[in-house]
N, C-alpha and C positions, 0 to 999 in steps of 0.2 A: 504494500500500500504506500501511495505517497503522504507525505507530509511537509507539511506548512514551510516547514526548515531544511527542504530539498532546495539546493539551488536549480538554478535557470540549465546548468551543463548537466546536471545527475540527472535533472529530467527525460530532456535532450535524447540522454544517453540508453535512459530507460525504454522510453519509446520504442527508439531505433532495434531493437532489439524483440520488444514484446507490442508492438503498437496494433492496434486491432479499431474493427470499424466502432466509431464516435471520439476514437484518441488515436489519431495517426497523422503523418504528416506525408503527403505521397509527390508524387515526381511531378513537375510542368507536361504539360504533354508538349511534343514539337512546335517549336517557336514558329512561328511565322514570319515571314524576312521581315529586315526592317525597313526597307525600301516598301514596302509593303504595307507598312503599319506608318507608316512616315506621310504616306498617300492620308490617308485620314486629317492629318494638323491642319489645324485652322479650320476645317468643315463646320458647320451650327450643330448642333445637337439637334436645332428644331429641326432642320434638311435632312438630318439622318432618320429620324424619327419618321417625317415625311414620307423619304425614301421605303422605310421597310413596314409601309402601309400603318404607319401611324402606329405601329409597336414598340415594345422595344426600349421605354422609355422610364425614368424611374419616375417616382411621384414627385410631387410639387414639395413635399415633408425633407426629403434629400438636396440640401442647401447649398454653394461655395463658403466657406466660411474666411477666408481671404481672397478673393476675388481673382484667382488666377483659376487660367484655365488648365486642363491636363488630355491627356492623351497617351495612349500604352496600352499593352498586353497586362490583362487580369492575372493577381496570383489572389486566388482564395481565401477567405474564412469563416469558417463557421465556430464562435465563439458562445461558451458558456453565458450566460448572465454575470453580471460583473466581475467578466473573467478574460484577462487579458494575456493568458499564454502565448496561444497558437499565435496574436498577433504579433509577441515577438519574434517566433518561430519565421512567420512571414515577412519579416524585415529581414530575417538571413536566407534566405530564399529564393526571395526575389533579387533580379541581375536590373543593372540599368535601366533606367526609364520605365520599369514595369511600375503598375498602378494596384497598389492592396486593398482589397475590397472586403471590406468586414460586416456579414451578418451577426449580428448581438440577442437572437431570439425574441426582440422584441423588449428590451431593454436600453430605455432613456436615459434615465439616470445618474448613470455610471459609467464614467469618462475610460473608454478604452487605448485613446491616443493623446500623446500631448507633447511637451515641449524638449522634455526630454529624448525620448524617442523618436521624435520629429529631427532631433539631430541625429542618430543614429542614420534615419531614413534618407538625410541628407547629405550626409557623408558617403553612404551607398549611392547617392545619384537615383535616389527611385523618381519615378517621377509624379508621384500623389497615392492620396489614400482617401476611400468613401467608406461613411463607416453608417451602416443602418442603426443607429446608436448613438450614442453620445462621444463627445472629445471635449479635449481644454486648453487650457493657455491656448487661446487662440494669439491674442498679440504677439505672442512667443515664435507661435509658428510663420506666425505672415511676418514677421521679424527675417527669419530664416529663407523667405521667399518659395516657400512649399505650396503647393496645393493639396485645398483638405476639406473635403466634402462632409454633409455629417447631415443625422436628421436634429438633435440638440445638441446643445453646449452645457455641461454640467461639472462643477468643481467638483465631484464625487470619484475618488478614487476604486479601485477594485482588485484584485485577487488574483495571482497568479500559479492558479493548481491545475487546470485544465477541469477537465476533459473537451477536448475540443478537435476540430480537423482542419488542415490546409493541401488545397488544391484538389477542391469537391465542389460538387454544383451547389452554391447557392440562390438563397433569394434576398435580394437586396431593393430597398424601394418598390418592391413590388414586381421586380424583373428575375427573372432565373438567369445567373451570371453563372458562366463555367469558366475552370481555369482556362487562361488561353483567349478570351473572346478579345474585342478592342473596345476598350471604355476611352469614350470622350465626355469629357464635362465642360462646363461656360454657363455664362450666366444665367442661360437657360434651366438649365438644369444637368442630369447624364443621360444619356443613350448606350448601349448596350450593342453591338456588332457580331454577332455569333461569328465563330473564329471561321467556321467554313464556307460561312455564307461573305466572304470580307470582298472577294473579288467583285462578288455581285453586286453588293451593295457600291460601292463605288462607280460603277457602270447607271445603276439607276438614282446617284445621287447626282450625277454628272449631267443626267436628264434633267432631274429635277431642277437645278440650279440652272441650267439654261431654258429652262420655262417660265423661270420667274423671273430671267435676263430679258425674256422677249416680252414679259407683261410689262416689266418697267420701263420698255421702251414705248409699248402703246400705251402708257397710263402718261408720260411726258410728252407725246404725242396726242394729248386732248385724248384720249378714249379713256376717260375718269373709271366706268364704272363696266364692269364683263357683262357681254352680249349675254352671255347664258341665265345670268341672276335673273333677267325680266323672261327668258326663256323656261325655265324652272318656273319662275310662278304664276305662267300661264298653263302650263300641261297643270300645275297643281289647282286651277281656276279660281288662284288669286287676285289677279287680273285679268283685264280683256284681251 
């Protein structure tokens, strides 16, 4: 059995050894180029959203909490209730510019991320963290120039005994995030890129983005308002 007065390595070390499903830490599945995932930077979150027919997208509850945006490959976690193992687990885990994504069970409360850690995470070059959950020292972190998503901000510290897992499908915001997908965030909010579907998505974001190129031109071109809105609500016999 563990105990309270196991360090952070004994655990580690415990796992690796006897880790089973609800306490395991398991492999990245293949990366996906970064030429690749590079294609994404700077895209809206709302366009991506768009693009994969309006899915995809976390709730309104999952916040920037320094107002940087982020972009990367998802490392997992699915975290106990005020329990912040696995998320260390997931700071040595994760390789550059990937993005930590922490489901909390539904636990506000009790700050999983903070400013401490926020320097580990930055020292590693990760490149953000969304936490379905609470964090802290926010000024600490936007100090650091981190990006760091969250649904509250709570001074409430937590526990680090586990049981927990990293790089498993979660649900974060209300999206099922699996290791590996492309998380983009912005002031919007985040979007969600399932890893296999990435080529696609860009092909019909790339539409979509030039159709809202060709609307801005008919809308500065005096064509204020789409022929189809008075078309619509005549088949609906709104109007005549």
């Amino acid at each position: 059995m563990l105990t309270q007065r196991a360090t952070l390595a004994q655990v580690y070390a415990i796992m690796a050894t006897t880790g089973k499903l609800g306490f395991r830490v398991l492999s990245s599945p293949p990366r996906l180029g970064d030429d690749l995932v590079a294609r994404f930077r700077g895209l809206a979150s709302a366009n991506l959203a768009d693009a994969m027919g309006r899915f995809n997208f976390m709730d309104p509850g999952i916040r920037s909490r320094t107002g940087l945006p982020l972009c990367g490959v998802a490392v997992t976690v699915n975290a106990r209730p005020a329990d912040n193992l696995m998320v260390h687990k997931a700071l040595d885990v994760a390789q550059p510019g990937d993005i930590v994504v922490v489901a909390t069970c539904g636990s506000t409360t009790t700050a999983v991320f903070g400013d401490l850690m926020c320097r580990t995470a930055a020292a590693r070059r990760l490149g953000g963290i969304v936490v379905d959950g609470a964090i802290r020292d926010v000024a600490g972190i936007a100090a650091l120039g981190f990006s760091a998503f969250s649904r509250t901000v709570s001074p409430g510290s937590c526990d680090k005994d586990g049981p927990g897992e990293v790089n498993v499908p979660i649900s974060c915001g209300g999206v099922v995030v699996a290791p590996g997908d492309i998380v983009v965030g912005d002031e919007d909010g985040v979007a969600i890129v399932p890893r296999a579907d990435a080529e696609q998505v860009l092909e019909l974001v790339a539409a979509f983005v030039a159709r809202e190129q060709a609307r801005i031109k008919e809308i500065d071109g005096g064509l204020h308002i789409r022929p189809d809105v008075d078309g619509t609500l005549r088949t609906k016999g709104v109007i005549a």
